[in-house]
C-alpha positions as CSV (number, residue, x, y, z in Angstrom):
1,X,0.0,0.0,0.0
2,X,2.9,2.7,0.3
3,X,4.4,1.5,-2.8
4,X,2.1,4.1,-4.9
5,X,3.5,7.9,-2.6
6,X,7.1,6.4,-2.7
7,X,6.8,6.1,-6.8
8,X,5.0,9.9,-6.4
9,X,8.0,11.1,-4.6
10,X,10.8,9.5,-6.7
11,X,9.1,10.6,-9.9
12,X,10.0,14.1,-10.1
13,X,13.8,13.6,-8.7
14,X,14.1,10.9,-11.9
15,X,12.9,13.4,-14.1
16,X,14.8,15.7,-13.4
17,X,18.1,13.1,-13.9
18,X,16.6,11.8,-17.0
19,X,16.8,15.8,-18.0
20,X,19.9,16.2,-17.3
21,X,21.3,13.4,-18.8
22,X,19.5,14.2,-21.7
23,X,21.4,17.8,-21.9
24,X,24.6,16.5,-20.9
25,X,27.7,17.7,-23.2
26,X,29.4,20.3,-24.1
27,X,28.4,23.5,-25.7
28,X,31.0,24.7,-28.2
29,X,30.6,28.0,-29.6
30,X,33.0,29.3,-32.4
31,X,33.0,33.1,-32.9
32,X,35.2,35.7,-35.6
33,X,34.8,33.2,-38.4
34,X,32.2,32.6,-41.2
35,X,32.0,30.2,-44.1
36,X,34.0,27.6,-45.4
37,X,36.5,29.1,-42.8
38,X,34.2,28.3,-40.0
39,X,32.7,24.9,-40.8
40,X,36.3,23.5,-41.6
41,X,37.2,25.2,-38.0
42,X,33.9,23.4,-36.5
43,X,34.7,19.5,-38.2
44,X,38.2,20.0,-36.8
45,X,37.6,20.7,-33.2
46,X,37.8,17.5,-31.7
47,X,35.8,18.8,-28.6
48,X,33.3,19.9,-30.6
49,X,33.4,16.1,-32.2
50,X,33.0,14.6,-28.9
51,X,30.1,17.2,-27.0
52,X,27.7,14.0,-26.6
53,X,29.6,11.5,-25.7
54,X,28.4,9.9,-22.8
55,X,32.1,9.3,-21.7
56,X,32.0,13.1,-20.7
57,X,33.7,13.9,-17.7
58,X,35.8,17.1,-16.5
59,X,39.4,15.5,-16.9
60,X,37.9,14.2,-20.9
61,X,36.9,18.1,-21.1
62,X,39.6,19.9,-20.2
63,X,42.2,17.7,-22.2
64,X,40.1,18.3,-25.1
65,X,39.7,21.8,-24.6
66,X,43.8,22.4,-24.3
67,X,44.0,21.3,-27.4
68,X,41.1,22.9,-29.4
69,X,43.7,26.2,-30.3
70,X,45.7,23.6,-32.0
71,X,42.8,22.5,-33.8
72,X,41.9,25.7,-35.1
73,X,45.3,26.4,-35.9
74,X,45.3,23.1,-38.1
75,X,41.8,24.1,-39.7
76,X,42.9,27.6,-40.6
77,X,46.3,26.5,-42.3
78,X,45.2,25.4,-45.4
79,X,43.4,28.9,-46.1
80,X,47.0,30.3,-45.5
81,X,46.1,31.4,-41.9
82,X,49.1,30.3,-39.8
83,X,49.1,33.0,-37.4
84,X,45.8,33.2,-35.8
85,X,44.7,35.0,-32.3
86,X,42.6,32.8,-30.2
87,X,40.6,33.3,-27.1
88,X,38.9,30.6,-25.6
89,X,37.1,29.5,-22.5
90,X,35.3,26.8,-20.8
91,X,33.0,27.1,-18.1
92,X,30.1,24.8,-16.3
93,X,30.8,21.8,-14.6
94,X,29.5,17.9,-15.4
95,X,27.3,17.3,-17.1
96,X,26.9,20.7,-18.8
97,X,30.0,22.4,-19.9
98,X,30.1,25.5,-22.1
99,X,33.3,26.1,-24.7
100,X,33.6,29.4,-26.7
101,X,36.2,30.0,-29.0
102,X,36.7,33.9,-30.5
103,X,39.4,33.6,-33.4
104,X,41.0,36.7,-35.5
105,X,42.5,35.0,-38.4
106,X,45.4,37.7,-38.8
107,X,47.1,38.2,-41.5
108,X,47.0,36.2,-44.3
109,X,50.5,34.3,-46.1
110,X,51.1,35.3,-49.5
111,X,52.5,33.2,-52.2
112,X,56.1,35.5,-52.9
113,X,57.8,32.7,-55.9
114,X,56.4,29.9,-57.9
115,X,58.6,27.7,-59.4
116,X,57.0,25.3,-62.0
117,X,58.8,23.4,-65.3
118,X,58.5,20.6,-67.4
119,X,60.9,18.1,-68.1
120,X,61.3,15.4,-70.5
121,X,60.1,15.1,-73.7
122,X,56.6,16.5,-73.3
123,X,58.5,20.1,-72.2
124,X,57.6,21.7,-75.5
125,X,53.7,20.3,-75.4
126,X,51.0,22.5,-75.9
127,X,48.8,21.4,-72.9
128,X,51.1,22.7,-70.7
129,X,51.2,26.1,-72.2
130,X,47.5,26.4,-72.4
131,X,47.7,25.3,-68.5
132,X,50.2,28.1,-67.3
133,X,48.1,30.4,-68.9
134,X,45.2,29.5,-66.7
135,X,47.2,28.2,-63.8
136,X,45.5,28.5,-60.3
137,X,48.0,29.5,-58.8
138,X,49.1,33.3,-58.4
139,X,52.3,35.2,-56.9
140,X,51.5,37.5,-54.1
141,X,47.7,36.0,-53.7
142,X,46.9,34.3,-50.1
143,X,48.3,31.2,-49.9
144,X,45.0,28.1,-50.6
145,X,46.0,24.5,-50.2
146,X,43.1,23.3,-51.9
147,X,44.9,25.6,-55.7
148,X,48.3,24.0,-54.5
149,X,46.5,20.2,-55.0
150,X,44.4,21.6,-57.8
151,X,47.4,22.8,-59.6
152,X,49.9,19.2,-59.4
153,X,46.6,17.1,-60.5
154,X,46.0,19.4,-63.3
155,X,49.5,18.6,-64.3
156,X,49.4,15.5,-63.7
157,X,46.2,14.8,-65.6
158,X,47.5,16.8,-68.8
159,X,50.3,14.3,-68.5
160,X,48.3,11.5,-68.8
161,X,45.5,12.5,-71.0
162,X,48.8,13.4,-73.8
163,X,50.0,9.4,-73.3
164,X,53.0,10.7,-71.0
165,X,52.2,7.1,-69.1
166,X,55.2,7.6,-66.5
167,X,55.0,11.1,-65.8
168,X,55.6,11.7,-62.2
169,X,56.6,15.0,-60.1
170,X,60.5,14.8,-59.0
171,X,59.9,18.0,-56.9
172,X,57.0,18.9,-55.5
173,X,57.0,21.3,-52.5
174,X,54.7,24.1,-50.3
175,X,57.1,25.8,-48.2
176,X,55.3,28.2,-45.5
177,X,57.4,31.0,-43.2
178,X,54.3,31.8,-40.9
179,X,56.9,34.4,-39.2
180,X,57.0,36.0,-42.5
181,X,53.9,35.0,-44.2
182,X,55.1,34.0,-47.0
183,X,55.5,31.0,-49.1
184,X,57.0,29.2,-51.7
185,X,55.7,26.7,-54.3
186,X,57.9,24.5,-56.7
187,X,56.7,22.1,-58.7
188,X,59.0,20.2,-61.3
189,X,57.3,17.4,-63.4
190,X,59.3,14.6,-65.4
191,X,57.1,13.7,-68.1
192,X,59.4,10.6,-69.7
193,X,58.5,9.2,-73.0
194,X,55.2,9.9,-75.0
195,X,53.2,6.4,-75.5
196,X,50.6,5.4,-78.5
197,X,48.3,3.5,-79.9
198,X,49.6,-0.1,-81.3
199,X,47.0,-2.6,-82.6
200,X,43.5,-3.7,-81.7
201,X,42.1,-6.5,-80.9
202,X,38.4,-7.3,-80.3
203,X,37.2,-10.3,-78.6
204,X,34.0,-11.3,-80.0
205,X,32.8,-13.9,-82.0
206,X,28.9,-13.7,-83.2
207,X,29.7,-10.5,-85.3
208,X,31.8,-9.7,-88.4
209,X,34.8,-8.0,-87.4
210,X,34.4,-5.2,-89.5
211,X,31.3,-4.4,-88.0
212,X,32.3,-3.3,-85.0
213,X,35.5,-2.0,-85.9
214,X,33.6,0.7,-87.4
215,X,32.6,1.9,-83.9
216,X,36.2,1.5,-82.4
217,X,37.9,5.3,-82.1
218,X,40.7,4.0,-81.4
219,X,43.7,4.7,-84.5
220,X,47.0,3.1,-84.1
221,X,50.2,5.1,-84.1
222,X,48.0,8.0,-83.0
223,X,49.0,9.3,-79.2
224,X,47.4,8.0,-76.1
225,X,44.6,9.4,-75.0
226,X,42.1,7.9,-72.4
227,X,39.5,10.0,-73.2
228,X,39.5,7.9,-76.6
229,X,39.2,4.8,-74.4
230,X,36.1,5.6,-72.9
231,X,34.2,6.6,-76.3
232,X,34.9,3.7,-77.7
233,X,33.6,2.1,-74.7
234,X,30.5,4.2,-74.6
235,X,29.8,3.9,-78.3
236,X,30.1,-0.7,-78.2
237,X,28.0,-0.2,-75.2
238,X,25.7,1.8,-77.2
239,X,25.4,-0.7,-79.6
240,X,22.9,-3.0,-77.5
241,X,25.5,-6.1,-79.1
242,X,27.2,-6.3,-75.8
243,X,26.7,-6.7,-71.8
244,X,29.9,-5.8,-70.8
245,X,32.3,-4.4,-72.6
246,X,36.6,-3.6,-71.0
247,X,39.2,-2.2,-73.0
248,X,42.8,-3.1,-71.5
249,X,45.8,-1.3,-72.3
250,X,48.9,-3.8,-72.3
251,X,51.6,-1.9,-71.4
252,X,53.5,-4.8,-70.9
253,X,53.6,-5.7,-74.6
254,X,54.4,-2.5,-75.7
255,X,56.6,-2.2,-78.5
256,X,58.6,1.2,-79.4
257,X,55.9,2.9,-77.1
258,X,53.3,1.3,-79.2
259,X,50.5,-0.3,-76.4
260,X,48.3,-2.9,-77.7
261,X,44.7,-2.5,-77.1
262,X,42.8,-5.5,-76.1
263,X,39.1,-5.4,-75.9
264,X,37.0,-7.9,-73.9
265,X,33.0,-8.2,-74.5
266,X,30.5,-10.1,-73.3
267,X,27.4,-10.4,-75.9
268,X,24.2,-10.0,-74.5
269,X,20.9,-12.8,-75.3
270,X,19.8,-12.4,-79.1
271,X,16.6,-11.1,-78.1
272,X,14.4,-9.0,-75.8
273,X,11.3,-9.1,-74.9
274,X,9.6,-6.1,-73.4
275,X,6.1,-6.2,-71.3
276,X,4.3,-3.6,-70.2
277,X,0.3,-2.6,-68.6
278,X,-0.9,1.1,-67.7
279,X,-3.6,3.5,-67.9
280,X,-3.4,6.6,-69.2
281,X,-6.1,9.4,-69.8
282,X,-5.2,9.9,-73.3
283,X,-5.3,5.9,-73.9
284,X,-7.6,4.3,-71.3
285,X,-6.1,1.1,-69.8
286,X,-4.0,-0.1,-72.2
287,X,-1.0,-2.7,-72.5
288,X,2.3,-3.6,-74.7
289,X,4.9,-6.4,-75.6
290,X,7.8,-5.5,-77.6
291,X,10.4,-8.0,-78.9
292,X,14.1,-6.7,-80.3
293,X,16.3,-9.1,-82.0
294,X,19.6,-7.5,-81.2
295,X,21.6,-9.3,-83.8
296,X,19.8,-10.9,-87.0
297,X,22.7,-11.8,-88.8
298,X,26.4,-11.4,-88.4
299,X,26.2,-8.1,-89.9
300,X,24.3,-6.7,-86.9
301,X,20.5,-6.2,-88.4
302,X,18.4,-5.8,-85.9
303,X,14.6,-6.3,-86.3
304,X,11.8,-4.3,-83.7
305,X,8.5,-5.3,-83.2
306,X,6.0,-4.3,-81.1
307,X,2.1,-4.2,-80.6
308,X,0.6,-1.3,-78.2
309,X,-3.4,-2.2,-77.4
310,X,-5.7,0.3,-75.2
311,X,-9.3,1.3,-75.2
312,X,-8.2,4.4,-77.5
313,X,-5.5,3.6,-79.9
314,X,-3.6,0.3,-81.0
315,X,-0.5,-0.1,-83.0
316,X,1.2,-2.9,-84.5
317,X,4.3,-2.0,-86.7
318,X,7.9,-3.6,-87.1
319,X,10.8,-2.3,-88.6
320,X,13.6,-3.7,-90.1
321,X,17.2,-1.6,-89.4
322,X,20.5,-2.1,-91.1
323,X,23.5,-0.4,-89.2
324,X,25.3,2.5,-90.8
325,X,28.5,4.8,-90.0
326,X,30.6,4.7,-87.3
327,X,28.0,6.3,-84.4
328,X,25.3,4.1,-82.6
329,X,21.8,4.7,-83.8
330,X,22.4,5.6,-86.9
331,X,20.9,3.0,-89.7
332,X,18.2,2.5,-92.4
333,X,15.0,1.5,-91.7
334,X,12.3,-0.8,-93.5
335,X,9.0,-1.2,-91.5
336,X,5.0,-1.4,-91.8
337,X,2.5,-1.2,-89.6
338,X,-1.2,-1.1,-88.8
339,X,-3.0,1.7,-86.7
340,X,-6.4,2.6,-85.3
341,X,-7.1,5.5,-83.3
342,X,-10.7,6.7,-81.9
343,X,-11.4,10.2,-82.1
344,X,-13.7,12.8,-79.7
345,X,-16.4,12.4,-82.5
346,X,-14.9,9.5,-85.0
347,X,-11.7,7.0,-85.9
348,X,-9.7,6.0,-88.0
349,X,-7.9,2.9,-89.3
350,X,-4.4,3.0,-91.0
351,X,-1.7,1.1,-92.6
352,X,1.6,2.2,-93.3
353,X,4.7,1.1,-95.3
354,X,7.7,3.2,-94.9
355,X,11.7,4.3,-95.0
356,X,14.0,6.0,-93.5
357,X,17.4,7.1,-93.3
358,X,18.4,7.7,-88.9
359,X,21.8,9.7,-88.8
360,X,23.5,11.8,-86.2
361,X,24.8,15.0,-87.8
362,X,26.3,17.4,-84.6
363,X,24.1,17.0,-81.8
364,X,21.0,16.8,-83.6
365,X,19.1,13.6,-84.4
366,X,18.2,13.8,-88.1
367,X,15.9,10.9,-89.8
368,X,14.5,11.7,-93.6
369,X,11.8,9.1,-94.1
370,X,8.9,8.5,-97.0
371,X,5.9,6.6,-95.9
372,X,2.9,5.3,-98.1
373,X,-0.2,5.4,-95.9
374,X,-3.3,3.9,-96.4
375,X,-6.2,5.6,-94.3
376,X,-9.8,5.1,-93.8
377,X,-11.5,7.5,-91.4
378,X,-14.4,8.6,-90.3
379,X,-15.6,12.1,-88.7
380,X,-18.8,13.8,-88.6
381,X,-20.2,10.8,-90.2
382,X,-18.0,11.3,-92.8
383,X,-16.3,8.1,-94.6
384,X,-13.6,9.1,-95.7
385,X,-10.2,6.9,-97.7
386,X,-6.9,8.4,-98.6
387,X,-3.6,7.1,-99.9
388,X,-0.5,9.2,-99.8
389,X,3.0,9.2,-100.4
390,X,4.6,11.6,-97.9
391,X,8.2,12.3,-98.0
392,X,9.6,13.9,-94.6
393,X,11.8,15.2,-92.2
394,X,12.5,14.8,-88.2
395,X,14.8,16.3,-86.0
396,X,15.2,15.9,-82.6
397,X,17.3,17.6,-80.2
398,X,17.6,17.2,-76.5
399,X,20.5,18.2,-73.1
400,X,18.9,17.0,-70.2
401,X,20.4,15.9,-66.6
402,X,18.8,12.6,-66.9
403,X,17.1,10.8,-69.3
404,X,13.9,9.8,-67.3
405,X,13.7,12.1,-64.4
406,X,15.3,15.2,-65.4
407,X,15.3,18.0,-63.6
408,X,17.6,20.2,-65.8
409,X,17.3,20.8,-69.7
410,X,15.3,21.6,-72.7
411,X,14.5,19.1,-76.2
412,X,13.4,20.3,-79.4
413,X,10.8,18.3,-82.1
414,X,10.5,18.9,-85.8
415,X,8.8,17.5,-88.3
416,X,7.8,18.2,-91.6
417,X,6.3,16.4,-94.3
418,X,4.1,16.3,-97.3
419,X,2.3,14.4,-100.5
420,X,1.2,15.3,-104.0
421,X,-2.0,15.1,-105.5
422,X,-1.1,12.4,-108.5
423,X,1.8,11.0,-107.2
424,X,0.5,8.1,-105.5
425,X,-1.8,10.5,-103.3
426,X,-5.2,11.9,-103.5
427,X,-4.5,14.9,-101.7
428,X,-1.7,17.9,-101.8
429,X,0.0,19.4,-98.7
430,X,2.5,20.1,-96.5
431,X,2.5,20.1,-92.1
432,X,5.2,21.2,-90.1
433,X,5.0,20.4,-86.6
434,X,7.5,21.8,-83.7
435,X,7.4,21.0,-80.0
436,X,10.0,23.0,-77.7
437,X,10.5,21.8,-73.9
438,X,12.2,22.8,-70.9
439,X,12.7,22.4,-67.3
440,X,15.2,24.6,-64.9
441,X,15.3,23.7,-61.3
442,X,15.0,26.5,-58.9
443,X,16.3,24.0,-55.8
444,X,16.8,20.4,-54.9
445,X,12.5,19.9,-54.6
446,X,10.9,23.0,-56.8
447,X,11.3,23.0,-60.6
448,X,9.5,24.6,-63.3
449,X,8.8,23.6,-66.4
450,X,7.2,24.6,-69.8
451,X,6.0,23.8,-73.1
452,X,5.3,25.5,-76.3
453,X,3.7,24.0,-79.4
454,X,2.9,24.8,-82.9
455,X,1.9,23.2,-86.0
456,X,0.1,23.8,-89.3
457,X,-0.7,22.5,-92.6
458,X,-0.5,24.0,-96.3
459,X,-3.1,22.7,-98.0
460,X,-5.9,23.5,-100.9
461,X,-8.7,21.9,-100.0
462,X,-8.8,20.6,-96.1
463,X,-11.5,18.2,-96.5
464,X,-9.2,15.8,-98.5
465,X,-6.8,15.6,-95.4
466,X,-7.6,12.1,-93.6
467,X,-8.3,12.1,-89.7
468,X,-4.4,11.6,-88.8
469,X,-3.1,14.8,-91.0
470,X,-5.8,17.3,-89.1
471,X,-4.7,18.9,-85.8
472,X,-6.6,18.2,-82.7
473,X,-5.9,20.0,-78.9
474,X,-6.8,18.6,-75.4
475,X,-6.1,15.8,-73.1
476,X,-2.5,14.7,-70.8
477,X,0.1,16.6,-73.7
478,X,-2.2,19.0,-74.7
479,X,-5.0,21.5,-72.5
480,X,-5.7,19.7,-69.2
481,X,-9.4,19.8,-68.4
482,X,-10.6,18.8,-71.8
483,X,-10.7,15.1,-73.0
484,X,-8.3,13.7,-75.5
485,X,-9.1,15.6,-79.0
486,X,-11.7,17.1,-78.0
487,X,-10.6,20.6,-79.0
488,X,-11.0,21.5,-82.5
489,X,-13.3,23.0,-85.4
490,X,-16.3,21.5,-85.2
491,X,-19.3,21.2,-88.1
492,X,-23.0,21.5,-88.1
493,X,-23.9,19.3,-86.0
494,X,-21.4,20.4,-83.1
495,X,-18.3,17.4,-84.1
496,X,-14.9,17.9,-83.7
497,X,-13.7,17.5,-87.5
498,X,-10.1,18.9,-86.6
499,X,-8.0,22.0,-87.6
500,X,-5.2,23.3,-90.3
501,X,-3.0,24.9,-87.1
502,X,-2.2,23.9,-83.7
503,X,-1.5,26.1,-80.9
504,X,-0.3,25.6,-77.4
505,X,1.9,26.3,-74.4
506,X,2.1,25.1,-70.6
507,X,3.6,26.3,-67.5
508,X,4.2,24.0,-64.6
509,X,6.0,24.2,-61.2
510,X,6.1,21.0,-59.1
511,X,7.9,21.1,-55.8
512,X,8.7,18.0,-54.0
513,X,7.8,18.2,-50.0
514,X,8.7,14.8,-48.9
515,X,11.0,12.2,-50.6
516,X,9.7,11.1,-53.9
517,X,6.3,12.9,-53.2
518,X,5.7,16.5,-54.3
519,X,2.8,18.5,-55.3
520,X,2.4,20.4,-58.7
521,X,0.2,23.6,-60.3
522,X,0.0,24.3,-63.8
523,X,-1.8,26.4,-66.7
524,X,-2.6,25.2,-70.1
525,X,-3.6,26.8,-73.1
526,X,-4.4,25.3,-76.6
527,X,-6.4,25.0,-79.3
528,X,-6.7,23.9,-82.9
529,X,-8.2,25.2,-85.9
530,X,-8.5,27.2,-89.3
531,X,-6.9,30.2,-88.0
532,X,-3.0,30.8,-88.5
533,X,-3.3,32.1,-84.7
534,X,-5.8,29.5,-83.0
535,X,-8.6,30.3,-80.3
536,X,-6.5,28.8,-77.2
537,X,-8.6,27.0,-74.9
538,X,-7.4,27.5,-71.2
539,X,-7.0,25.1,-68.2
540,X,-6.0,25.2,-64.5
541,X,-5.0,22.5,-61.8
542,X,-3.6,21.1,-59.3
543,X,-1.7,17.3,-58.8
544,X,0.6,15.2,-56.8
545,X,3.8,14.1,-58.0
546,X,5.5,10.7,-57.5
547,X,9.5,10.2,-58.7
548,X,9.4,6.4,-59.5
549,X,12.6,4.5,-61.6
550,X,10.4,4.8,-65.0
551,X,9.2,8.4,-64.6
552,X,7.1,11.4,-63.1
553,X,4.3,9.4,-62.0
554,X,1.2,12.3,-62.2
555,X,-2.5,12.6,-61.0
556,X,-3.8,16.2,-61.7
557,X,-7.2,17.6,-61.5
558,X,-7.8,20.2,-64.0
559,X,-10.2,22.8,-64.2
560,X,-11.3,24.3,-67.9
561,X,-11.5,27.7,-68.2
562,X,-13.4,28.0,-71.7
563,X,-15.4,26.3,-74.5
564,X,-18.8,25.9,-71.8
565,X,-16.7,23.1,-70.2
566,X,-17.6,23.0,-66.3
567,X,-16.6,20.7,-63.5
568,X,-13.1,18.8,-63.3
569,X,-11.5,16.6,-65.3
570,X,-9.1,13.7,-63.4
571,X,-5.6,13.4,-65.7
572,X,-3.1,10.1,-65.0
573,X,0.1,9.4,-66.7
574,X,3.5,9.5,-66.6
575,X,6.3,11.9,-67.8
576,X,9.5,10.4,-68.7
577,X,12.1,13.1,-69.0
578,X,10.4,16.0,-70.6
């Protein structure tokens, strides 16, 4: 029965020790300093290291507290502050100590000579020149460790990326006078003999050699360079022919300074096959198998195939590719296809045959193509057949931080294309189409991003153009808050028929609050139809955000602003890079 008041009267004297165990340490306070300065000052305080440790006791304290002048000393050196004025103090007793630390830097130590040569048979190289021109490193300028180290790897890298192999400092030396503030710098590097390129071998077996030798940057007799090394390593990579692929320099076979190149690959399974389910607004639920045979013959055709299915469109095509050039990618193309896509008031079903020549010129992705289509559509309940025989052109241009969940960049799409009434066509045009994105972060979990779109058709008389040459606004990629299509000229009877010109642009800002989870509000405006300058329709929402491995994952709930649309529309999909 007393068990209950002795609990009661032992319960605030254990809170209070709980309290003060909790608080226990040391509070170190470093005054006089700011920036880089300061927070390599506060890693380098070893009191400051140790202010939780429940090992704490005065003795521990006071030994670590003799030496925290040192450790500011040390922190301050390699900033070229070697002559600081500290005042410290410690006061408090177990378990609650209080350390402050006021520091005046002084005067700073000046770089007075610099000494730096190249020896050996590199001396007269042109690297080196460009590198003393824009050497960190600077007489009568305060003394920085961190240009000193900046200034031998820079050497040292030139060395080696001009195929001086043994290249090594024979002097390399920082001395300081703190009395006088001043120091010294000499720096002598011994670049020995220039190595190169001697013959390359590639390990593989289920490819003609020449084949890939046309991807291999790598020319004999010419100087080493690893840089080389790893583009040719990126660009067999690229290929999709191998798993692995290690290039070996053996310098121990080197003939006359001549290093063999050995390269080891591992070829990756014939074929892939590709599965895939989802639901999109613009598609409805909708699903996809792809198969790629990687390498058809032992001149490295490859063959694609795929078949997309969804309540909205389906596609079944394959293509036929036949490498070309030295760059990855680049190849002619044979393929066909059949297409049917369902419209706000119609559809249409196509088939296609088609061309086309995929190159690389600069940083652009070119691809010329001619395609014979084969399309029956209807709209307004109007049948409607057309053949044509379109030559074209696509570019495609893109710098972006990461391919599927960028955060940084900008791409460019172009397209034009065309057919001739007579010449294997029933109708006469010509559409050009161009799409230019961009995203710029504004911190590590708020981005922006923005869109603006165009496209429009030459063409006598409009009502020959089949379903798939017309231009149609709303949906996910278009005017959020207005279904898939649904924007457009519309006829008598109130039916979307489509437009000559295309019109839109979007703003977006998505800022990410926890993790992968952010939040995002946007404003779209679009709209389609005979006017060079189209009516744009305008939209407004709101929608979470989820950063998964394959994408922006995005819900939004958009509000339409125009057109006598009311009420919100729900938007799911997913953005992969822009």
């Amino acid at each position: 029965m007393t068990l209950i008041p002795t609990l009661r009267r032992l319960l605030p004297s254990a809170l209070l020790l709980w309290a003060g165990l909790a608080h226990a340490g040391v509070e170190v306070q470093v005054l006089g300093l700011e920036g880089a300065e300061k927070e390599n000052v506060e890693q380098r305080l070893r009191i400051r290291a140790s202010a939780k440790s429940p090992e704490l006791d005065d003795l521990l304290v006071e030994g670590l507290h003799a030496r925290a002048e040192d450790d500011i000393r040390g922190a301050l050196q390699p900033f070229g502050y070697y002559s600081p004025r500290i005042e410290s103090s410690l006061e408090g007793e177990a378990p609650n100590w209080k350390a402050r630390y006021t520091v005046d830097k002084g005067l700073p130590t000046l770089i007075t000579r610099i000494d730096v040569e190249v020896e050996g048979e590199g001396q007269k190289d042109r690297i080196f020149r460009r590198i003393f021109r824009r050497f960190p490193l600077t007489t009568y300028e305060r003394l920085q460790h961190a240009e000193y180290e900046q200034a031998k790897t820079s050497l040292a890298q030139a060395a080696y990326a001009e195929g001086y192999l043994d290249a090594a400092f024979v002097r390399s030396q920082l001395r300081v006078n703190p009395e006088e503030r001043s120091a010294e710098v000499e720096l002598i590097l011994s670049t020995g003999p220039r190595y190169y390129f001697g013959p390359v071998t590639v390990e593989q077996t289920h490819l003609d050699p020449g084949v890939v030798e046309r991807y291999v940057t790598i020319d004999p007799g010419e100087p080493f360079d690893p840089q080389v090394l790893v583009d040719t390593q990126f660009a067999l990579t690229d290929l999709d022919y191998f798993q692995s692929v290690e290039i070996e320099p053996r310098r121990d076979k080197a003939v006359d300074n001549r290093i063999p190149m050995e390269i080891h690959t591992t070829p990756r399974p014939k074929r892939k096959w590709d599965f895939g389910v989802g639901y999109g607004t613009d598609t409805g639920a909708r699903t996809s198998v792809a198969n790629d045979v990687r390498y058809f013959n032992r001149q490295g055709h490859k063959l694609h195939a795929e078949m997309q299915l969804s309540q909205i469109k389906n596609k079944a095509s394959a293509e036929y590719r036949v490498p070309l050039g030295s760059k990855p990618g680049e190849y002619w193309g044979f393929g066909g296809g059949v297409e049917t896509e369902r419209y706000e008031d119609g559809d249409s079903l196509k088939y296609v045959l088609n061309t086309s020549l995929n190159r690389f010129p600069g940083k652009w992705k070119r691809k010329w193509y001619l395609s014979f289509e084969h399309e029956e559509s209807e709209l307004s309940n109007k049948v409607q057949t057309a053949d044509l025989l379109m030559p074209g052109l696509e570019l495609n241009r893109s710098e972006l931080n990461d391919p599927i969940l960028t955060r940084r960049g900008w791409a460019v799409f172009f397209d034009t294309h065309g057919a001739q009434k007579g010449l294997l066509s029933n109708a006469s045009f010509v559409q050009a189409h161009g799409i230019l994105r961009g995203v710029y972060p504004f911190s590590r979990r708020w981005r922006v991003l923005g869109r603006v779109e165009y496209g429009t058709n030459i063409v006598d008389d409009f009502s020959d153009l089949p379903a798939s040459q017309r231009f149609f606004a709303g949906g996910d990629q278009s005017v959020r808050g207005y279904s898939y299509q649904s924007i457009g000229p519309k006829d008598v009877d109130g039916k979307v028929i489509g437009g000559k010109n295309l019109a839109g642009f979007s703003v977006e800002t998505d800022y990410y609050f926890w993790d992968k989870w952010g939040a995002a509000v946007f404003y779209d405006a679009g709209g389609a139809d005979d006017d060079v300058l189209p009516q744009l329709f305008q939209g407004v929402g709101v929608g979470a955000r989820y950063r998964s491995p394959v994408g922006y994952i995005q819900v939004d709930l958009a509000h339409p602003l125009d057109g006598g649309e009311s009420g919100v529309r729900l938007h799911i999909g997913i953005r992969v890079g822009l």
